[in-house]
N, C-alpha and C positions, 0 to 999 in steps of 0.2 A: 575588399572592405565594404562594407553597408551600413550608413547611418539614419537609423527611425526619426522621423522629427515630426515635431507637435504632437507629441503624444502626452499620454498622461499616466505614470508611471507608479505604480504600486510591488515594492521593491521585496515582499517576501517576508518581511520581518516588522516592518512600522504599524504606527497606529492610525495614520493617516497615507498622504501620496506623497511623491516625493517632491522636491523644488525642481527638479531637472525637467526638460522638456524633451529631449533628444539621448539617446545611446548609437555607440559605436558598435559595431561586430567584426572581429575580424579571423577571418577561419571558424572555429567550431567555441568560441568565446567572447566572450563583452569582453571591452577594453576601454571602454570609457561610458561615463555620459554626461549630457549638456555636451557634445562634440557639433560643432558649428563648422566645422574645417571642410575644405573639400571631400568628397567620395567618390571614386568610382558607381556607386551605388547610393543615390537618396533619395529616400521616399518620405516623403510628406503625407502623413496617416489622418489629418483629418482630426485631428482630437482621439484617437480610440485609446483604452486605457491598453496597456503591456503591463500582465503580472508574470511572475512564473509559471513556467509549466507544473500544470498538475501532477501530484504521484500518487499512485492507486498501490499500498501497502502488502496487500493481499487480494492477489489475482490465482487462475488456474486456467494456462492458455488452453489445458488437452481438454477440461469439458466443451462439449457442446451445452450452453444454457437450454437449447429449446428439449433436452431429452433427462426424462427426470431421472429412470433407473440407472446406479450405476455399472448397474453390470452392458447396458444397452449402448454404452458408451465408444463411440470405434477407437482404433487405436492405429501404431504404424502410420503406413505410407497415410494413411486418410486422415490422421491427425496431423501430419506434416504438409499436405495440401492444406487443409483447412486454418492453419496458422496465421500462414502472410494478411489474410484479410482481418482477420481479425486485428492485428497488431497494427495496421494500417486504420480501421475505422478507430482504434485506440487514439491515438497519435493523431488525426482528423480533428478529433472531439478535443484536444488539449492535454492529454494524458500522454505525455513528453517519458517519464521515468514509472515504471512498475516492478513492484518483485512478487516473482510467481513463486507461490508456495507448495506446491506439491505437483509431480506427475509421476506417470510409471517409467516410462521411455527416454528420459532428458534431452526430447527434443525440444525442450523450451530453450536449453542450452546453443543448440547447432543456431537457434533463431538469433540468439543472443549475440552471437559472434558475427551471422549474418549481418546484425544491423550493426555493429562496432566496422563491422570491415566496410559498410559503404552501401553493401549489395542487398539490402533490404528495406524499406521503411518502415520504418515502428519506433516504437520507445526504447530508452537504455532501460535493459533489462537488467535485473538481481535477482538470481534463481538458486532454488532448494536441490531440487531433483526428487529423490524417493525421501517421502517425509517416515521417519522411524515411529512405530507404531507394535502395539501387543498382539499379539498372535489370534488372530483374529479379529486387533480392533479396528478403530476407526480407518478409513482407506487402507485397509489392509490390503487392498486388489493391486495397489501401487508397488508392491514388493516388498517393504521393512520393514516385516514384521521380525519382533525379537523380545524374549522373552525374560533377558534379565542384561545386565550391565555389559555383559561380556557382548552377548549377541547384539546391542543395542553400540554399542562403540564398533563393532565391524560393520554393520550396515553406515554407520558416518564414515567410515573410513572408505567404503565403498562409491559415497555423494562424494568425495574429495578425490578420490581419482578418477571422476568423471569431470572436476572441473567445477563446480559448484561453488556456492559467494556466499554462502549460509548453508547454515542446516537446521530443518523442520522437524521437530518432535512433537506426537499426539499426546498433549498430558492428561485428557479426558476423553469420553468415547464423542458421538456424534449423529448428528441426527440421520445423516443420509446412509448411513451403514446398519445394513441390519443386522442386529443384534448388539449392538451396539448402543451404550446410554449416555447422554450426556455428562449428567451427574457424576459419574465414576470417573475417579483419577487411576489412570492407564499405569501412570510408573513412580515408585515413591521417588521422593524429594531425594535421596541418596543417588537413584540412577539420576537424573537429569543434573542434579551437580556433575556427576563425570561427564552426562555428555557434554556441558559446558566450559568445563573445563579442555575436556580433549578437540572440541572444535575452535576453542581462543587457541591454544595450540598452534592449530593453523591460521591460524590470524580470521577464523568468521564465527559472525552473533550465531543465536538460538532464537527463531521464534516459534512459542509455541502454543499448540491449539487447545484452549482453557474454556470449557465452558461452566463445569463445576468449579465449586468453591473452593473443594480439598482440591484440587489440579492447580489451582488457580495459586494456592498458598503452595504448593510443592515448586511451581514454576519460580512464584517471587522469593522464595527462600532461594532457590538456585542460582539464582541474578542473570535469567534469562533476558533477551535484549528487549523482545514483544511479546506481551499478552495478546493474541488474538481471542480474538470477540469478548472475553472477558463478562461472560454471564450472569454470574455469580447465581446459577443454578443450585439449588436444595432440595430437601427432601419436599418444599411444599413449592418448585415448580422452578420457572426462569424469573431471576433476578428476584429472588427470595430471600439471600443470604449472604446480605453487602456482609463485608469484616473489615471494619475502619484499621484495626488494624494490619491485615492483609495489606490497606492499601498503601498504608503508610512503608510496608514494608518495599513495595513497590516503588514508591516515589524514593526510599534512601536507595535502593539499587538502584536509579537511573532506569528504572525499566520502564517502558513506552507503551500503552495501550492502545489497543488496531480495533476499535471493537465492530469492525465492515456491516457497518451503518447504507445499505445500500435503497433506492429508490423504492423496491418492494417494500420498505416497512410506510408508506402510505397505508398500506390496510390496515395500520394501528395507531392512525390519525385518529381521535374521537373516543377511541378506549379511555378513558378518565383515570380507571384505575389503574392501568398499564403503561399512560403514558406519567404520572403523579411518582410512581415506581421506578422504573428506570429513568426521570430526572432528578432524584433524589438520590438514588445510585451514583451518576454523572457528577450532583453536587459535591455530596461527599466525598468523591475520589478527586477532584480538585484540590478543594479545602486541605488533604493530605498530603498534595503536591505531585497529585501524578500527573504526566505529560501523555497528550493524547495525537495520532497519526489518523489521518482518511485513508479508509479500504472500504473495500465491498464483496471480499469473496465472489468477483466476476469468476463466471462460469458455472456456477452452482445453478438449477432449473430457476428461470424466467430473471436470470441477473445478465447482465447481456457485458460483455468486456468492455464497452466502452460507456458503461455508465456513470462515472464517478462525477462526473458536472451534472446531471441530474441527481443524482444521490445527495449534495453536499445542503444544499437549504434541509433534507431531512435530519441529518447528521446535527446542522446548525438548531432543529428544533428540539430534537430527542436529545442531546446531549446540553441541550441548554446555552448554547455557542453563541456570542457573538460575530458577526461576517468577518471580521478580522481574527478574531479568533480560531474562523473555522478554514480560513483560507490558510493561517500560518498549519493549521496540523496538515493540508494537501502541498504544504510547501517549505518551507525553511523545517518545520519540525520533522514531517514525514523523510524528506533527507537524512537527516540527523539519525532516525533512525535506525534507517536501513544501510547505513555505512556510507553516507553517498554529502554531509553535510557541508563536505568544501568543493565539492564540485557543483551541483545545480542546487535548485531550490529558491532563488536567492539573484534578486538582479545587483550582481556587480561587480564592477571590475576584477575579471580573474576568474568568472563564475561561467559555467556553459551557458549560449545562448538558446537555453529553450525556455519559449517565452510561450505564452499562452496572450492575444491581442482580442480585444471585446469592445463593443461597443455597448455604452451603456457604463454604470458605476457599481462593481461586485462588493462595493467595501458599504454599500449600501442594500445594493438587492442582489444575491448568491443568485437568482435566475437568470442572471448575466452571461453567466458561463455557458448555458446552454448552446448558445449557439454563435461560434467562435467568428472575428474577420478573419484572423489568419492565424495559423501555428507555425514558430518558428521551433526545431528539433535539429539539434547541435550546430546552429547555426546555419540552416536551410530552409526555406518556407517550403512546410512539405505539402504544398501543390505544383509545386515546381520541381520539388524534390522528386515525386511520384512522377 
């Protein structure tokens, strides 16, 4: 058993901190707080704030960020060496829960079990496997490519007997695939019903990759779990062609928008027209009642896996967030999610201990995050852990 004391505690879901000053841990969960009682274990933190651990929505552990083409991309045993670190500087930086959205190989899976079994450190992982994709389209190098309903429901059935917690559909094409266009919706609104429906089946969401408009209405007609990225691409460019009703249809399905808002969008600090544009985007899908999650599409060229605590003050600016705001979509919502809403997210009894500890005040300045005192991941300070 381990008890935090003097701390100051931002629980995942409020609008403020909370009244307690002290939590309990005992095994891989909180089980109280305000616990004064004896411990085996008590640390006196000093004041530093304990929120939840971070969740980065959409990740891709098998890129290397530093290599742009993806055919240059290795694979095999060298994407299986190159994992543990990565998933380690994750979980370092406070990013405790992530779901990887696509690879070829499903060793994001072997990783996944690794860290459940003890023998790894990294974040609780929630992984796709082969994201389903048109015969030639977006990541098609991944394997799932499938050409109509038939082919498109055997490739899911293929993620499901590897073990998979979701499953990834390309509703639109994408920028890193050549030949490939954003704009175009990949598979009409009738195939992603099935594959919605045949993946609830087995009991896991759909999230899928929407950068056009038509994709975008073909996803929320289907009552897909996540919009990612959520463009709202058109014939005259990105984020052209909000559709208030689109969005509304969104917010009646309970569907969640990922739009991986990540650190590299600095270089469209100062664009006037660009940033006037997608926060009026952001406004309006609000106002309609859609619910939004933190991701970054870590691993895509110069997004680095554990960037999601430098990403979030951007996320908080382009989307027009308030810090509490933007901490609840890296925490209690981003859970919520990704199937994951009664288990972490969320400081409180019953809830996993992965805390993400800061000095400094996040529910005031997001650059708090950047640079952690300590991360606890299922109840292990993983410096210790490591």
């Amino acid at each position: 058993m381990t008890v935090l004391r003097n701390v100051r505690i931002w629980d995942g879901v409020s609008e403020s901190y909370s009244p307690f000053d002290s939590l309990r841990i005992d095994g891989e969960h909180i089980t109280a707080l305000n616990d004064d009682g004896d411990a085996h274990d008590a640390r006196d933190l000093g004041g530093l704030t304990v929120l939840p651990g971070l969740i980065d929505g959409h990740v891709h552990l098998c890129l290397d960020p530093d290599i742009r083409a993806p055919s240059d991309q290795p694979n095999g045993d060298a994407v299986r060496e190159a994992m543990p670190a990565r998933l380690h500087q994750m979980v370092s930086a406070g990013i405790t829960t992530a779901r990887d959205l696509g690879g070829g190989e499903w060793i994001d899976l072997e990783m996944r079990d690794r860290i459940a079994a003890g023998a790894l450190v990294g974040p609780r992982l929630v992984c796709s496997g082969q994201p389903i994709t048109s015969p030639g389209g977006h990541c098609h190098f991944w394997g799932g490519e499938a050409e109509d309903a038939e082919q498109a429901l055997a490739v899911l059935e293929r993620q499901v007997q590897h073990g998979v917690d979701l499953i990834k559909v390309m509703a639109t094409g994408g920028n890193l695939t050549p030949g490939s266009q954003p704009v175009d919706a990949q598979f009409s609104q009738s195939v992603l019903e099935q594959v919605v429906g045949a993946a609830g089946a087995h009991g896991h969401h759909v999230a899928a990759h929407c950068h056009g408009t038509a994709g975008i209405r073909n996803a929320a007609n289907a009552r897909v779990r996540t919009i990612e990225h959520c463009s709202w691409v058109g014939p005259q460019g990105w984020h052209t062609e909000y559709s208030h009703e689109v969005a509304q249809t969104i917010a009646r399905g309970g569907t969640f928008v990922s739009p991986t808002i990540n650190s590299g969008w600095k270089r469209n600090l100062g664009r006037t027209d660009y940033e006037a544009r997608v926060g009026a985007n952001f406004d309006r899908m609000r106002e309609a009642g859609v619910r939004l999650m933190a991701s970054t599409d870590a691993g895509i060229p110069g997004v680095y896996h554990y960037d999601l605590p430098r990403a979030l003050p951007y996320f908080s600016h382009f989307a027009r967030l308030s810090p509490v705001e933007t901490l609840c979509a890296a925490t209690s919502n981003g859970a919520e999610a990704i199937g994951l809403g009664g288990v972490t997210g969320r400081i409180a009894p019953g809830f996993a201990a992965d805390l993400l500890i800061v000095d400094g005040d996040p529910l005031d300045d997001l650059n708090a995050l950047s640079t952690p005192a300590f991360v606890v991941a299922r109840g292990c300070f993983v410096s210790e852990a490591a």
